[in-house]
Steps between C-alpha positions, in 0.01 A plus 500: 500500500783736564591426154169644357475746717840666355370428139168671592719838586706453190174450313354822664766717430538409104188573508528846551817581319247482175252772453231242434430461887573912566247531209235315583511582867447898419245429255309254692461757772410785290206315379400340808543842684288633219196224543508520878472877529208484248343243703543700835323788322203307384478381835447879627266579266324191586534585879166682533308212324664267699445655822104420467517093409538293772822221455622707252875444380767700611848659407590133534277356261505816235881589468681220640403177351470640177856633516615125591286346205652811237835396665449091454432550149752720430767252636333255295693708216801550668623191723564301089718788460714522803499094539573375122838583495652335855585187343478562102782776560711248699462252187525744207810686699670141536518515837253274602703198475776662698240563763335118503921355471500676861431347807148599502170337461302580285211541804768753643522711155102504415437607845704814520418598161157495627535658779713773342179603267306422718689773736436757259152424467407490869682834524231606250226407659643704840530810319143467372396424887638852571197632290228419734680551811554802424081574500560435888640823537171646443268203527390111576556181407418203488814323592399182487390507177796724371758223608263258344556669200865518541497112559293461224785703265770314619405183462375577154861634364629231687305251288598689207889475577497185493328450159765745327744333657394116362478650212829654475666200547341282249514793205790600278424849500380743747228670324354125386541452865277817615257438226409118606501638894224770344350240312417277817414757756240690302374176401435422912437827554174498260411111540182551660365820279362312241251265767437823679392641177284185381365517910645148454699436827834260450612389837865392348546837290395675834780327691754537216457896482764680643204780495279355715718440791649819476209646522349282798807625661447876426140441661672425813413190534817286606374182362822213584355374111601818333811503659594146444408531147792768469755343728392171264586737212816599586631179583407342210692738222786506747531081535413529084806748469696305727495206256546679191812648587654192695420317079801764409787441754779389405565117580 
């Protein structure tokens, strides 16, 4: 574990000596910045409305969990870009068979390059956590439901991580590599739109969509089956990566 861990800071710097993660962390926050302070003014004009209906939903409800669900899509976008080069660079660079001749396994190597990304992405999802906390300075929270929403996030570009990452290692180029980790997690993230649509319920599509159980989450319900589903998630690319790159090493 030591082993990763010192791969996951290597992994975390390189990341930001390119402008890709500089890049997408300013713009990411611009437009986030931009949706949440338009949804904290609808709220206001809302306010007086609101103030009349009994149960009615809060700062919480109306500028919160929307910024979480603009924010999960968003990364949705992003995560291919920032994971499809972590092992595809090693291999088109040459140096991935220096790095699997070392005396490293190849558990050791996929876990700190995840955790290296996944670093960077967790730091993401802290500066966007600054957004509503800052509403405290002249207002209230639901807390619960606001680190509900931040467990939600973070399991959801944790889950993504690890897709860009199994596919990095099985593709010969990083943009094939960010393409087919696209390709699969829009695919879960719509699964269950088209039996919503046709008011034709699919208990297995339901299960399968990333969606829904981010969304459970957001609700604050902490529901052990949502959760499982993404620690299941997670584990599953990262054994599947495992294997894939432990097929290259050197004999």
């Amino acid at each position: 574990m030591p082993i990763a861990l010192t791969i996951a800071a290597r992994e975390f710097k390189s990341l930001f000596l390119s402008p890709l993660a500089w890049t997408v962390l300013a713009v990411l926050q611009g437009l986030l910045a931009y949706l949440f302070l338009a949804q904290v003014e609808t709220f206001f004009v809302l306010m007086p409305k609101l103030a009349t209906v009994d149960s009615a939903p809060g700062l919480t409800d109306i500028a919160v969990t929307p910024l979480y669900g603009n924010a999960g899509i968003m990364l949705l976008l992003v995560t291919p870009l920032l994971t499809m080069r972590l092992v595809c660079e090693e291999r088109r660079n040459k140096t991935l068979a220096l790095l699997l001749s070392a005396p490293v396994s190849a558990a050791d190597i996929i876990v700190g390059k995840y955790l290296g990304s996944l670093y960077l992405l967790l730091l993401m999802v802290a500066m966007l956590t600054l957004m509503p906390l800052s509403l405290l300075l002249g207002g209230t929270l639901d807390m619960g439901k606001l680190w509900a929403n931040v467990l939600a996030l973070s399991l959801l570009v944790s889950a993504f991580a690890a897709a860009g990452l199994y596919f990095s290692t099985v593709a010969s180029h990083p943009t094939v590599a960010a393409m087919a980790a696209f390709g699969l997690l829009l695919l879960l993230w719509v699964l269950d739109w088209s039996s919503t649509l046709q008011d034709q319920r699919s208990a297995l599509y339901e299960y399968l969509s990333l969606l829904r159980h981010f969304q459970n989450l957001q609700s604050g319900l902490l529901d052990t089956a949502d959760i499982g589903y993404f620690l299941v998630f997670i584990l599953l690319f990262l054994m599947l990566s495992v294997q894939s790159l432990a097929k290259e090493r050197l004999p």
